[in-house]
C-alpha positions as CSV (number, residue, x, y, z in Angstrom):
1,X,-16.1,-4.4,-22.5
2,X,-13.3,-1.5,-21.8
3,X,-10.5,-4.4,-22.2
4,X,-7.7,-1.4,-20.9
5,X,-6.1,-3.8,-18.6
6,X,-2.7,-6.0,-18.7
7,X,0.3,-4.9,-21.3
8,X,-1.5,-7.0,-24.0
9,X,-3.3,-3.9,-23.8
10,X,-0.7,-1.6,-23.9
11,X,-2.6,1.5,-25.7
12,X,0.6,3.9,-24.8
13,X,2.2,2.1,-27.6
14,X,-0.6,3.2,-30.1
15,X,0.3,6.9,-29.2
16,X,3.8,5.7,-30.1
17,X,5.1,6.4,-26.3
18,X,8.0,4.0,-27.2
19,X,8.6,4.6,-30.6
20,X,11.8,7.2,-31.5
21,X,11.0,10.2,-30.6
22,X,11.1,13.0,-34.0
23,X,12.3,15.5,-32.1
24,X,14.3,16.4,-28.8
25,X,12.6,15.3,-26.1
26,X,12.7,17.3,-22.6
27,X,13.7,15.7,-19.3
28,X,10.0,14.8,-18.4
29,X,9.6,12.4,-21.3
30,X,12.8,10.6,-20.9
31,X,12.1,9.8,-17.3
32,X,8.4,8.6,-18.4
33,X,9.9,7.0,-21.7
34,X,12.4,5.2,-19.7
35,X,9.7,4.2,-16.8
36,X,7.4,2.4,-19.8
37,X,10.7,1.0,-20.9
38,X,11.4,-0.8,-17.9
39,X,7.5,-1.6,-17.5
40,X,8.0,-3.8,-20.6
41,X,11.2,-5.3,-19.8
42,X,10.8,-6.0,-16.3
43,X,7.1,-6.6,-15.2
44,X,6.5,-9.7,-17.3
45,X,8.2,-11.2,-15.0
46,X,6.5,-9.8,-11.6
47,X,3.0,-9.0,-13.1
48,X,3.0,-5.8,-11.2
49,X,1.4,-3.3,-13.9
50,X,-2.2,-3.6,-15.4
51,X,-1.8,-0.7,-17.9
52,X,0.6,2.5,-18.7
53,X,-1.6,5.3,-19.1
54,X,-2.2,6.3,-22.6
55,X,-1.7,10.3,-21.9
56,X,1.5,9.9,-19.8
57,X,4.0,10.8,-23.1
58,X,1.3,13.6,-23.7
59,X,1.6,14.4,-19.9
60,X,5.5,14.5,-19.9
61,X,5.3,17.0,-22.9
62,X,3.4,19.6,-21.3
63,X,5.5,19.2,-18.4
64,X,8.5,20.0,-20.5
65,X,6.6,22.8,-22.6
66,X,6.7,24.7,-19.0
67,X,2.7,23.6,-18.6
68,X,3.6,22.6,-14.8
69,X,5.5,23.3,-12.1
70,X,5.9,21.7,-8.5
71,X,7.6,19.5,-6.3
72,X,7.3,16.2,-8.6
73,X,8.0,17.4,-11.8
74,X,8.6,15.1,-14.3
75,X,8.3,12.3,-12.1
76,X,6.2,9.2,-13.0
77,X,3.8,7.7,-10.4
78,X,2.5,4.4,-10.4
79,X,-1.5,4.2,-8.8
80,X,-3.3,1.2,-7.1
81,X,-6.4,0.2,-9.1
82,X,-8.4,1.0,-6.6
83,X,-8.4,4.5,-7.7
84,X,-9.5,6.7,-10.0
85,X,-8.0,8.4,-12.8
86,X,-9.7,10.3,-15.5
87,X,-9.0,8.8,-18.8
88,X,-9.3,5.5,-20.6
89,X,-8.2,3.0,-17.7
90,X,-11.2,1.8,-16.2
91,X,-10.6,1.0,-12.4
92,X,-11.8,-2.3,-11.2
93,X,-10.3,-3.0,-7.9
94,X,-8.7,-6.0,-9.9
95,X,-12.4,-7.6,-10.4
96,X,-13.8,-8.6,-14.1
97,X,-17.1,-6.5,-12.2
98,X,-15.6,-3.5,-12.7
99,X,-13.8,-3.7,-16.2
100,X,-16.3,-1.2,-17.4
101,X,-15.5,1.3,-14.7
102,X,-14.3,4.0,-16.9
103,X,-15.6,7.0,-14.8
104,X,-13.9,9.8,-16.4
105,X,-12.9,11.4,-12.9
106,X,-9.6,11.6,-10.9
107,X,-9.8,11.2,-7.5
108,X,-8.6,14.0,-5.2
109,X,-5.2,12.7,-4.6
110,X,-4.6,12.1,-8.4
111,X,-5.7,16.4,-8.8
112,X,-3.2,17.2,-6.4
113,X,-0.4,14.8,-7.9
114,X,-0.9,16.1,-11.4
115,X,-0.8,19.9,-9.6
116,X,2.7,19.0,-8.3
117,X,4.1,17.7,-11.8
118,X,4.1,14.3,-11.3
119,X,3.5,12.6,-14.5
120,X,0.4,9.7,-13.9
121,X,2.2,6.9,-15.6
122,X,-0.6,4.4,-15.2
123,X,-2.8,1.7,-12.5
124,X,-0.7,-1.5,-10.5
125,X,-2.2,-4.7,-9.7
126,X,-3.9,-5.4,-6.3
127,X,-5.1,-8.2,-4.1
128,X,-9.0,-8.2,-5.5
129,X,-11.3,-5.9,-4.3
130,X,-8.4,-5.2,-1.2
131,X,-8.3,-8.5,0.1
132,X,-11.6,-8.2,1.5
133,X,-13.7,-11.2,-0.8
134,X,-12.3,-14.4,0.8
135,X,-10.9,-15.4,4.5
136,X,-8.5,-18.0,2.4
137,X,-8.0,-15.3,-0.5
138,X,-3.9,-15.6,-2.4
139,X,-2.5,-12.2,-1.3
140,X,-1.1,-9.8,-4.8
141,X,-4.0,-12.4,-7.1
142,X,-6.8,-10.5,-8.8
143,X,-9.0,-11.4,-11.8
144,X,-8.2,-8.7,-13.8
145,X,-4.1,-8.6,-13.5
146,X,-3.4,-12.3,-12.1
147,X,-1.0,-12.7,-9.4
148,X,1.8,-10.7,-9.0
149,X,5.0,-11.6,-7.7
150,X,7.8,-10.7,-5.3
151,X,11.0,-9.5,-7.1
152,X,13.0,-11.2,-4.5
153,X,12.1,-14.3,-4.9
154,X,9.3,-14.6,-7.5
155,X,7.6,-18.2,-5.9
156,X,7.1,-15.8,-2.5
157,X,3.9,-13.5,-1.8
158,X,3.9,-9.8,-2.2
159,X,1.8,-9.1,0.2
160,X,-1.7,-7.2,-0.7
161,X,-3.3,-5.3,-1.1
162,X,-0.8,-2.7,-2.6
163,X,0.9,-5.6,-4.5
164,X,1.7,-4.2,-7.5
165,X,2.4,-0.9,-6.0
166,X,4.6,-2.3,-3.9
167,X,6.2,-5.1,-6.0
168,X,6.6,-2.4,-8.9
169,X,9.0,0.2,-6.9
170,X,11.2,-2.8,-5.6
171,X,11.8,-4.0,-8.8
172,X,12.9,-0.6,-10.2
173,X,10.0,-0.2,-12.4
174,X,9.4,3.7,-10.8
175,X,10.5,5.2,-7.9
176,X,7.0,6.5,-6.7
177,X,3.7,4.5,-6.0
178,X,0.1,5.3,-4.5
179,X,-0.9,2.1,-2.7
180,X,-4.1,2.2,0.0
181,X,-4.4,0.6,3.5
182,X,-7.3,-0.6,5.7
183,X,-5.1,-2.7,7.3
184,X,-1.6,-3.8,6.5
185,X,-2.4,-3.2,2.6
186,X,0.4,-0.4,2.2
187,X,2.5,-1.4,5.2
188,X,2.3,-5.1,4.4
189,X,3.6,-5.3,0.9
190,X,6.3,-2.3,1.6
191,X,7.6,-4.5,4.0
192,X,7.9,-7.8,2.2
193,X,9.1,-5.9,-1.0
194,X,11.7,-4.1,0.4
195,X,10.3,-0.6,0.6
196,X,9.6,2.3,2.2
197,X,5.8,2.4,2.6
198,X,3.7,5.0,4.9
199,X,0.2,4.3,6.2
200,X,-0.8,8.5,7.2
201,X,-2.9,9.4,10.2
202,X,-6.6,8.9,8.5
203,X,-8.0,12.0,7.5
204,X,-4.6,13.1,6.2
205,X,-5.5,12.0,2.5
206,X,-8.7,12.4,1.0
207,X,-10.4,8.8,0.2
208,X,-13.1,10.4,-2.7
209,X,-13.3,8.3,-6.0
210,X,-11.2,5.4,-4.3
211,X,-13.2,2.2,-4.2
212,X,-13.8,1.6,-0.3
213,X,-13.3,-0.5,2.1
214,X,-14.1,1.3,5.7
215,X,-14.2,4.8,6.5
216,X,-13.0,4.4,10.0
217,X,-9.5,3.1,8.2
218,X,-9.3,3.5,4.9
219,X,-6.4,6.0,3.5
220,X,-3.8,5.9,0.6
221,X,-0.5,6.7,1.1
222,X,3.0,6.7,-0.7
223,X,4.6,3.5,-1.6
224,X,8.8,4.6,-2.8
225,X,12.3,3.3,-2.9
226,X,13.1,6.0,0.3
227,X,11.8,7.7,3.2
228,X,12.1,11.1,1.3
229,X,10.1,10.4,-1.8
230,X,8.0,9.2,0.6
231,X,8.0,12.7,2.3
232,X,7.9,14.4,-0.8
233,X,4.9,12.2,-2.3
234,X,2.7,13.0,1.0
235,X,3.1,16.3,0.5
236,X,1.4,16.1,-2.6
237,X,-1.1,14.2,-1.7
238,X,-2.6,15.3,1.7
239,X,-5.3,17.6,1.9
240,X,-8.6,18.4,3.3
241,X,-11.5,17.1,0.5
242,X,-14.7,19.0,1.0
243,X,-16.3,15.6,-0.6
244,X,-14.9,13.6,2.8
245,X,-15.8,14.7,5.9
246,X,-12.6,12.6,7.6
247,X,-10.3,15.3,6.1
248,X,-11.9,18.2,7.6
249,X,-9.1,18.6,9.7
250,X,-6.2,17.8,7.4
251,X,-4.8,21.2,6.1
252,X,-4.3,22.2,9.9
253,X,-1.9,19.3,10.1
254,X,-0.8,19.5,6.3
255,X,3.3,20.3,6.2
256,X,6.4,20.4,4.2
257,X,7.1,16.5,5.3
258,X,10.2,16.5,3.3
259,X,11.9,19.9,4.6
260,X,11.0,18.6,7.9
261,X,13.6,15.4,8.1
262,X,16.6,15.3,9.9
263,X,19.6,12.9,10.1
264,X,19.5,13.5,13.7
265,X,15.7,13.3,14.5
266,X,16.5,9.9,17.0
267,X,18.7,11.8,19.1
268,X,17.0,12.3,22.7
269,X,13.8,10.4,21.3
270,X,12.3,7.9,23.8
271,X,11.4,5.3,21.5
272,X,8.9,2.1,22.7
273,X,10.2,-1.1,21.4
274,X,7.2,-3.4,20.7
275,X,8.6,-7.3,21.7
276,X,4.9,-8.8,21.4
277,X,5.0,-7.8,17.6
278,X,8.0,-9.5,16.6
279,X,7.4,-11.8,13.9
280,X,9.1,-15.3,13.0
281,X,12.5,-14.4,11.3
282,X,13.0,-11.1,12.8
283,X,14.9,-11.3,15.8
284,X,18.2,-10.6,14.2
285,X,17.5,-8.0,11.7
286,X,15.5,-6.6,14.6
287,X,18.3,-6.4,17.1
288,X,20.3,-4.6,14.7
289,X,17.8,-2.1,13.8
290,X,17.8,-1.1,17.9
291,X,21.5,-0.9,17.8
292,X,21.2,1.7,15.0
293,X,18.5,3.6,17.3
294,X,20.8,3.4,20.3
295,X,23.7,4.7,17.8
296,X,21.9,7.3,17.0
297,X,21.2,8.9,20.5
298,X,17.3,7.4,21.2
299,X,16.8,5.9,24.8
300,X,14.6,2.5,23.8
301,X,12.0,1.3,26.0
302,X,11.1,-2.4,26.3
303,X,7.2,-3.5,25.9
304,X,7.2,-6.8,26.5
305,X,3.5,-7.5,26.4
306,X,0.4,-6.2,25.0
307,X,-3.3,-7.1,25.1
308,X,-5.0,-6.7,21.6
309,X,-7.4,-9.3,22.0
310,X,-10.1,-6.7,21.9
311,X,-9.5,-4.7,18.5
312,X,-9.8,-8.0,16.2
313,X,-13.7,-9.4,16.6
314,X,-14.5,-5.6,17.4
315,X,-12.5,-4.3,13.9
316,X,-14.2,-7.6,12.0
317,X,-17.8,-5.8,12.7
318,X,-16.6,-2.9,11.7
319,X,-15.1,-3.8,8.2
320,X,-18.2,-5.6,7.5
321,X,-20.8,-3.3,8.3
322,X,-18.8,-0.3,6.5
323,X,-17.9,-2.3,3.3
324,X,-21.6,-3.1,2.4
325,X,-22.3,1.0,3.5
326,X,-19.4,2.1,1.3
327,X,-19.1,0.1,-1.8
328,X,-23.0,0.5,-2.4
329,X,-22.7,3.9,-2.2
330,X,-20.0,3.7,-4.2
331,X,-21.1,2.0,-7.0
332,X,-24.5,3.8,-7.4
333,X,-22.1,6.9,-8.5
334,X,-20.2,4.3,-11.4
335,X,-21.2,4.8,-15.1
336,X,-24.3,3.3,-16.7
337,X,-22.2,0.6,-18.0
338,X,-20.8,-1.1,-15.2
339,X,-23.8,-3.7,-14.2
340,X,-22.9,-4.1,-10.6
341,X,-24.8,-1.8,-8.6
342,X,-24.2,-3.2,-5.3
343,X,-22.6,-5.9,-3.4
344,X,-25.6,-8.0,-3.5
345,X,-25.1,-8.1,-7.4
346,X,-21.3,-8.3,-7.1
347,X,-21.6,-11.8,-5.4
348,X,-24.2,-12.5,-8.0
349,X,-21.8,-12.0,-11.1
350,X,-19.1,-13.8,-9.3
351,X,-21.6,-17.0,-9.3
352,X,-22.1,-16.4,-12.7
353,X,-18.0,-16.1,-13.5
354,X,-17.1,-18.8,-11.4
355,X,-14.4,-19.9,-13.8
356,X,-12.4,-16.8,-13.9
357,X,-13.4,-15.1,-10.0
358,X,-13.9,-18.2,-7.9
359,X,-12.0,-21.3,-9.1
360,X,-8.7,-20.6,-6.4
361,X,-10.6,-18.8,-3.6
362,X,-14.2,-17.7,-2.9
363,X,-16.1,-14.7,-1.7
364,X,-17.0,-15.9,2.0
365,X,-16.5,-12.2,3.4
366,X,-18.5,-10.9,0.3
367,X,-21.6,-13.0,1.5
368,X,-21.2,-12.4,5.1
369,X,-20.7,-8.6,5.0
370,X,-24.1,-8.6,3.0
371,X,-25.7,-9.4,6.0
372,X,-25.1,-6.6,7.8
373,X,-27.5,-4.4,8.6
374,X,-26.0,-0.7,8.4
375,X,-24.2,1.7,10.0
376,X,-27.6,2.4,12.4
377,X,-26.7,-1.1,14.0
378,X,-25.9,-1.0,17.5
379,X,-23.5,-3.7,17.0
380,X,-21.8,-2.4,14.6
381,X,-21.2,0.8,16.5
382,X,-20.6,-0.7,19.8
383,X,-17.8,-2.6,17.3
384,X,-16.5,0.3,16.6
385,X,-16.0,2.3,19.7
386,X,-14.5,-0.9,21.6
387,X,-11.8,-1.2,19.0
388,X,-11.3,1.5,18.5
389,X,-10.6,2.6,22.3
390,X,-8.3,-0.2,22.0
391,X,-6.0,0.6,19.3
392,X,-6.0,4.3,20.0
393,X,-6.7,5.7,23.7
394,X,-6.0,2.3,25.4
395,X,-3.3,1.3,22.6
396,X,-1.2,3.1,21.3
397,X,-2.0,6.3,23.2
398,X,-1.8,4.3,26.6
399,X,1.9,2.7,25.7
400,X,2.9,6.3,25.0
401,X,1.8,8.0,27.8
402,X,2.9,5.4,30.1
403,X,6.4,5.7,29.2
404,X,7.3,9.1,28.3
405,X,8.0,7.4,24.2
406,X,7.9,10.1,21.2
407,X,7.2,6.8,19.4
408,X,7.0,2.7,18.7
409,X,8.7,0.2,16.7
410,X,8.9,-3.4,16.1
411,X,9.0,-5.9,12.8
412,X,6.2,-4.2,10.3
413,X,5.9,-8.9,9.4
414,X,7.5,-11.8,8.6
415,X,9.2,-12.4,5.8
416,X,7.3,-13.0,2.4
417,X,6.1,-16.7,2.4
418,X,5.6,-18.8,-0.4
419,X,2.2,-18.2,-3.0
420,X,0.1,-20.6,-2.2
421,X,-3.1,-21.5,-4.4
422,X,-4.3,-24.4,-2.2
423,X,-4.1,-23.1,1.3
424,X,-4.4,-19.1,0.6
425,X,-2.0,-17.2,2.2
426,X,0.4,-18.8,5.1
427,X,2.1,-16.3,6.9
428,X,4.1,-16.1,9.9
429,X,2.3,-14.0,11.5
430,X,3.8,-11.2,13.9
431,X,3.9,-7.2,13.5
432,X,1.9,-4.7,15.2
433,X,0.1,-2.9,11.8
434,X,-3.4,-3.5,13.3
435,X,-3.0,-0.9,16.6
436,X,-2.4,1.6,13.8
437,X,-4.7,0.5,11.2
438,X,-7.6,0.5,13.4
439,X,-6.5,3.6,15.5
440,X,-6.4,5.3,12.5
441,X,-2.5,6.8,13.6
442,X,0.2,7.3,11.6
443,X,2.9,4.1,10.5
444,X,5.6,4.0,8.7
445,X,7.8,1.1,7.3
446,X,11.7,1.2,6.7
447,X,13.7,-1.4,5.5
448,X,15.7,-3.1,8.2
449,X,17.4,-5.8,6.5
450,X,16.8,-9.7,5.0
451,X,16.5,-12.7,6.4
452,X,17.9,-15.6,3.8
453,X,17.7,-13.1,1.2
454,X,14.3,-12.1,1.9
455,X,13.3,-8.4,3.1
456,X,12.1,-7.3,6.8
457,X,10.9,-3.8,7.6
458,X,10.9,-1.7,10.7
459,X,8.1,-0.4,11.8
460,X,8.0,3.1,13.0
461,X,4.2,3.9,14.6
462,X,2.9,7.5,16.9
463,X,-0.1,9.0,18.0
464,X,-3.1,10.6,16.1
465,X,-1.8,13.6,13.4
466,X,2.4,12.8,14.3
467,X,2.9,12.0,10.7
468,X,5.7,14.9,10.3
469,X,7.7,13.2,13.4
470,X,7.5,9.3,12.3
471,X,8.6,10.4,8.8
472,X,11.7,12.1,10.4
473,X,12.6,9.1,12.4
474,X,12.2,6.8,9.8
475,X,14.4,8.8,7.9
476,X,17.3,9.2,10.7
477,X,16.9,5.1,10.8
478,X,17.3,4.9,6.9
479,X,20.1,7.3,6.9
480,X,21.9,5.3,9.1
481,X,21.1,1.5,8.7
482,X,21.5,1.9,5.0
483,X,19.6,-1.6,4.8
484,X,17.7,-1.3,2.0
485,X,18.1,-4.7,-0.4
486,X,18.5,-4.8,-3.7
487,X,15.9,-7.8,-5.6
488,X,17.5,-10.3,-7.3
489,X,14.2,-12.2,-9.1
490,X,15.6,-15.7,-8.0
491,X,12.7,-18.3,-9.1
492,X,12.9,-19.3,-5.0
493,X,15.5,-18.6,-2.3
494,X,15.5,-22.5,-1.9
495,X,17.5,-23.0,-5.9
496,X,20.3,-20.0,-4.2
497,X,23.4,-20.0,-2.1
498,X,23.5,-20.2,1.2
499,X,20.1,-21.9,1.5
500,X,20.3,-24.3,-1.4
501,X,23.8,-25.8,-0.1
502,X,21.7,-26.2,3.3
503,X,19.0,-28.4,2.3
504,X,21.3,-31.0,1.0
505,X,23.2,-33.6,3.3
506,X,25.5,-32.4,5.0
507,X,27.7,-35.3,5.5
C-alpha cells in the first residue's frame, strides 16, 4: 500500500522541508515553511491534515526563482481528499479503498491554482467518501484520517464533509482551503468552524478528477479565514473544463470576484430574510446580523414561511442514482492498483475491513444506492426535475421574484454539537443550504457571531450565475459585523466560563 496518509507519514520532512534552510530562502518558502510548521504544532490536536505535500518546499522555490506569477503567489492551499493532485498523495476520499489511488493527475482546479502561484501544500481530512456511506455516519470521521475536530471546542463536530478543510483554516493552520459541496459539505463546516466558506453556482468550477458524488450538485469551492481570499481563490479556480460538460457555460460568467467587492454593496439591496431557516441558537446572533444589513442601507424583507417538503425525497433519488453513475465511472479511470472497481466492490471490501470501516457506523446508503438502476430511470429523472423546480424556479427563483430581493439570508446551521460515536451526528437542525445545494445557485457563508463560545454563520444565497453579487454582500456584511471568532481549543465549552459556572447550583 501507498501508506502517504496522516503526519506519521510526513514525507516533506524526508525532503528536509523543516530542516534549516542552507541558504536564503525567498518569501514563498517562508510562508510554506511556516504553514508545515504550524501543521505539526497545531493539527495533532484537531486531526485536520492527512499529509503535506512532498513537492510544496520544491514548489515554493520555483516560485521564488521567478518560475510563477499570479494572483496567489506564494500562498499555500490546503485540498479536500477528494481531489486530485499529481504526485505521491494518493487520494482516497478518506476510505482504506482508495489508499492506493495515486493517479498521477491534478484535477482541473489544482492546474489553475498552481497557474496562479499558489503553492499546493498538501490533502485535509473529510467525512468518508463525503458523508454519503451511512444515514447515522459521525460527521469530520474517515478511515484513513480519523475524526477531526472543531478548534473551538474540540469534543464538538466539524461539520463534513469539508472537515479538515474547514477545521484547518479556523485553527490558523493556512489561510486558503479547497473543500467540495453536494450539500452543506463546504457551507456546513465553514459555518461551525468559524469561516468564510462559498458554495459557487454549479458549473462555475470544473468537477474533473474529483471523486463524485452527483453531477446535478456537486462543486468545489473556497474554504478561507475572509470573504476576499475567498474572492481571490474563486478566481483561480473557476473555469469552463472541456472534460465536464456542466462548465460549458462558466467563462461567460467567469470574473475578477475580488476587484468586484465593495464596502457599500448592501446599500439599496433588497435583501429576503429567511425565518423558516433559523436554526436552534441563532436567534440572537441572527438579529444582530440584520441590524448590520439595515446599517448598512439594505431594505430586509421578512419570509416567514417556506414549503420545501418537495426537494428532500426528490434530491434522495437523485443522490442515489448519480453516486452509483458517477463513482463507477469514476473508478474504472483509477490506476491498476486500486482493487475497487465499482461500488458493488467498495461495499464488498468494507465487509471484509469491518474492523477499521464499519465498527462506529455502516454503509446503509452504500447498499441502497447500489440498487439503483441508472440515470435512464424514470424515477430517477422525474426525481430530479421535481426538486429541482423546487429549489430553483419555485424556490429560490420564486422568493426572489416575488419580492423585488437582490438576495436571501438566514442562519447557514446551528451551532456545532457534540461528536457523537453512538448516535451519529445530532444536530439542531435549521438553515436553508439545501434550496441552494440542490438548485445548484450560488451561497455563501460569513461569520455572524457565537453562541456560548461556539461559531454561527450567515448565510448569504441568489439566483443561478450571481456569484460576483453574493460575494460582494458578503463582504459589505464582513466589513461591517467584524464577527469573526477567534478558536480557543477548549476540551468542551461545558469545563469554560460562563457556561461551566452555569451548570453548577446556583444557590
Amino acid at each position: 500500500m501507498t501508506n502517504c496518509h496522516r503526519l506519521r507519514c510526513l514525507l516533506a520532512l524526508l525532503l528536509g522541508a523543516t530542516s534549516a534552510p542552507l541558504f536564503a530562502v525567498g518569501p514563498a518558502e517562508q510562508s510554506t515553511r511556516a504553514a508545515i510548521a504550524r501543521v505539526q504544532r497545531i493539527d495533532p490536536s484537531i486531526h485536520a491534515v492527512l499529509a503535506i505535500e512532498p513537492t510544496a518546499i520544491a514548489q515554493a522555490r520555483t516560485i521564488d526563482a521567478g518560475g510563477v506569477r499570479g494572483p496567489l503567489v506564494g500562498q499555500p492551499v490546503l485540498i479536500k481528499d477528494n481531489i486530485e493532485v499529481a504526485g505521491l498523495l494518493p487520494t482516497t476520499a478518506g476510505s482504506l479503498a482508495l489508499i492506493d489511488n495515486v493517479t498521477g493527475r491534478d484535477a482541473p482546479l489544482i492546474a489553475r491554482l498552481r497557474q496562479a502561484g499558489a503553492v499546493i501544500l498538501g490533502k485535509t481530512n473529510l467525512s468518508e467518501w463525503a458523508n454519503i456511506r451511512s444515514t447515522n455516519s459521525i460527521s469530520g470521521w474517515s478511515a484513513v484520517g480519523g475524526q477531526t475536530r472543531n478548534p473551538h471546542a474540540l469534543d464538538r463536530d466539524p461539520c463534513g464533509s469539508s472537515s479538515g478543510s474547514g477545521a484547518a483554516v479556523a485553527a490558523g493552520i493556512v489561510d486558503l482551503a479547497i473543500g467540495t459541496e453536494t450539500d452543506g459539505s463546504i457551507t456546513c463546516p465553514a459555518a461551525l468552524n468559524g469561516i468564510v466558506g462559498f458554495k459557487p453556482t454549479v458549473g462555475l468550477v470544473s468537477r474533473t478528477h474529483i471523486v463524485p458524488i452527483s453531477t446535478s450538485q456537486d462543486t468545489a469551492g473556497p474554504m478561507t479565514r475572509t470573504v476576499l481570499q475567498a474572492a481571490q481563490l474563486l478566481s483561480a479556480i473557476a473555469g469552463t473544463d472541456p472534460a465536464d460538460p456542466a462548465t460549458k457555460n462558466a467563462d461567460a460568467h467567469r470574473a475578477d470576484y475580488a476587484a468586484g467587492l465593495t464596502a457599500d454593496a448592501l446599500h439599496g439591496m433588497r435583501i429576503g430574510v429567511m425565518r423558516f431557516a433559523s436554526g436552534f441558537g441563532t436567534d440572537g446572533p441572527f438579529e444582530a446580523a440584520l441590524a448590520v444589513l439595515r446599517a448598512q442601507g439594505a431594505t430586509l424583507v421578512e419570509i416567514k414561511a417556506f414549503d420545501d417538503k418537495a426537494i428532500g425525497p426528490g434530491e434522495h433519488v437523485v443522490l442515489m442514482t448519480e453516486f452509483k453513475a458517477g463513482l463507477n465511472a469514476y473508478l474504472a479511470t483509477t490506476p491498476p492498483q486500486v482493487v475497487t472497481r465499482t461500488l458493488a466492490a467498495v461495499i464488498a471490501f468494507n465487509t471484509a475491513h469491518a474492523v477499521q470501516e464499519l465498527s462506529l457506523f455502516g454503509q446503509d446508503t452504500f447498499i441502497e444506492a447500489d440498487k439503483s438502476t441508472g440515470l435512464d430511470d424514470p424515477t430517477y429523472l422525474k426525481a430530479r426535475a421535481t426538486s429541482l423546480a423546487a429549489a430553483g424556479v419555485n424556490g429560490i427563483d420564486r422568493l426572489l421574484k416575488a419580492d423585488r430581493l437582490d438576495a436571501l439570508v438566514g442562519p447557514t446551521m446551528p451551532p456545532a454539537w457534540k461528536i457523537d460515536a453512538v448516535n451519529g451526528d445530532q444536530s439542531a437542525g435549521g438553515g436553508a443550504g439545501s434550496l441552494a445545494a440542490v438548485a445548484g445557485y450560488p451561497h455563501l457563508t460569513v461569520p455572524m457571531g457565537a453562541v456560548k463560545g461556539l461559531p454561527v454563520g450567515l448565510s448569504f444565497i441568489g439566483a443561478k450565475w450571481d456569484d460576483a453579487k453574493i460575494l460582494s454582500l458578503g463582504y459589505a456584511y464582513e466589513q461591517a459585523s467584524h464577527a469573526l471568532v477567534a478558536p480557543r481549543f477548549v476540551p468542551s465549552i461545558e469545563q469554560v466560563p460562563p457556561v461551566a459556572q452555569m451548570l453548577m447550583p446556583q444557590r
